[in-house]
N, C-alpha and C positions, 0 to 999 in steps of 0.2 A: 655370205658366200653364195648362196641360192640365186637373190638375189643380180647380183655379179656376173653369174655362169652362164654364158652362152657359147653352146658347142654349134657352130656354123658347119655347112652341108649344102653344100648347093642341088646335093641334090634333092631334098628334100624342101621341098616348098609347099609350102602349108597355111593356109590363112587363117584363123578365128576370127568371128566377128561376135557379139553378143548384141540381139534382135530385140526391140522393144517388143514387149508381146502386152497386145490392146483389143481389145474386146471380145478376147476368147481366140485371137489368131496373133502369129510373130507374120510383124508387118515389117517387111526389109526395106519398104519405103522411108519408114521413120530414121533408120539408122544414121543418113547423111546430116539429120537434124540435130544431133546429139552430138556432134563432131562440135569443140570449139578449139580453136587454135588448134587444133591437129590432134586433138586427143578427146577421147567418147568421155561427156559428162552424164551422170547419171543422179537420181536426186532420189531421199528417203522415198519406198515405199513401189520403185519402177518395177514393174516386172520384166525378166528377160529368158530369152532362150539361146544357145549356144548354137551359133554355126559353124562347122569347120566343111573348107572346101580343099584339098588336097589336087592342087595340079601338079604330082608329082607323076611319074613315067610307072613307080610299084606303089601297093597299097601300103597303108602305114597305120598303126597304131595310136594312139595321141592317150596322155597321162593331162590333167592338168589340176594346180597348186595352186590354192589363193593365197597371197600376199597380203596380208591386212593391213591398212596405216599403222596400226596399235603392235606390227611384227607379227601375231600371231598365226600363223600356217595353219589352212585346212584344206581339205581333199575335195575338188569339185568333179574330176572323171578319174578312175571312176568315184562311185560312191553307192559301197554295198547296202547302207541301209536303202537307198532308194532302190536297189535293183542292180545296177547297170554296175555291172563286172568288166572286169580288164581287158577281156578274151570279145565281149561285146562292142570294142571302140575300135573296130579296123573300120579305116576309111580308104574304100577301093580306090584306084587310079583316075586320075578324071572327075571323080565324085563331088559331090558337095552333099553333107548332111547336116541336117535341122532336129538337134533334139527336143523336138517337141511336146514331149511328156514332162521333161527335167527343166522345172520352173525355180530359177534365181532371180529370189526379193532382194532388193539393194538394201541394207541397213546399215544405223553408222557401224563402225569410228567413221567420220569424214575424213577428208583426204585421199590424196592417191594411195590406188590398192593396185596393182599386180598379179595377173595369172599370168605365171611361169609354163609356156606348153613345151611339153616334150612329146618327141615323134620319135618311132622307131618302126623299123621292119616286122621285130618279133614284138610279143606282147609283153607290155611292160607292168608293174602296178606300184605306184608309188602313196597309193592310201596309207597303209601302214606305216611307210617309213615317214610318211608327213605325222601320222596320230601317234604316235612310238617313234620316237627319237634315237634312233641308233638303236633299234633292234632290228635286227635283219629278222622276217616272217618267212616259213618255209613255204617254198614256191621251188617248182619243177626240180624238185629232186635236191633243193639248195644252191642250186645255182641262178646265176642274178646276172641279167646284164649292164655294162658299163654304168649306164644310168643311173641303174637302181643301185651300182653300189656307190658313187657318186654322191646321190641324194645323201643315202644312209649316211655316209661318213664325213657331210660334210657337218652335220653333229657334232664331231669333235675336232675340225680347223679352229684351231683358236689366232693362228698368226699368218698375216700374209704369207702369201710367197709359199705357202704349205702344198704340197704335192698332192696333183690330182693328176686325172688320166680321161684327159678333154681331148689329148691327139688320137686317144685310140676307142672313142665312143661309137657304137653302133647304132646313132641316131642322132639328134639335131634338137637344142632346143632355144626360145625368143620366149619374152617379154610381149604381153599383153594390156597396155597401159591405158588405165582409167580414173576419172575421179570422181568421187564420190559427196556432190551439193547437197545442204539441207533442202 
């Protein structure tokens, strides 16, 4: 389902890119070089940093999920043990930001892997729901936006066609496609 889900928004436009980072700097020169066939390769042991550039008109939030070849789902922003909190990912209007502290080692399964971004107005956090599977974690009082109840419940879609509430989300989320070379 995760997978699958993309809630379109024109207004929200949002880039990721993930930045080779080489000899203590993310050199955004490298980035074009990783491109094969239209899709960033990446091989055991690369290091990289997260770019996100937000040419949208309001600041946005961004959440983002890794997708393993192997399925297995983890939490790359935020991600509490490193620090960086939910309330910490607004990316103002016009902006472009370089997390440059928060260093991702490529390691197998090979294969293409998947970060799911999600953007929103208000602050989202979908750590939880990605490490905890259908438990909702209490946040602002128990209330949850679209997204996050989204994520949570899609836990338990077991059959297409199963109802979800993609027309009335308050944000926007893409597929961030890579693969992962020995």
């Amino acid at each position: 389902f995760l997978l699958g889900l993309a809630i379109n928004d024109p207004q929200y436009n949002v880039k990721v890119r993930l930045i080779p980072f080489v000899n203590g700097k993310a050199d955004t020169s490298l980035y074009e070089g990783k491109i094969v066939n239209g899709i960033p390769e990446y091989r055991n042991n690369d290091s990289l940093r997260i770019e996100v550039t937000n040419n949208s008109d309001k600041g946005v939030y961004i959440n983002i999920l890794d997708m393993q070849p192997d399925g297995k789902i983890n939490a790359i922003l935020p991600k509490s043990a490193r620090g960086i909190k939910s309330e910490d990912l607004r990316i103002n209007a016009g902006a472009t930001r370089l997390f440059s502290t928060y260093n991702i080692v490529i390691r197998p399964p090979y294969g293409r892997e998947v970060f799911k971004i999600f953007v929103s107005e208000t602050d989202i956090n979908l750590e939880n729901l990605a490490t905890k599977p259908g438990e909702l974690v209490a946040k602002r009082g128990g209330k949850f936006n679209v997204i996050e109840k989204l994520v949570n419940d899609s836990h338990n879609i077991t059959k297409r066609g199963a109802e979800d509430e993609t027309e009335k989300a308050d944000g926007a989320s893409f597929n961030l496609i890579f693969d992962i070379k020995e």
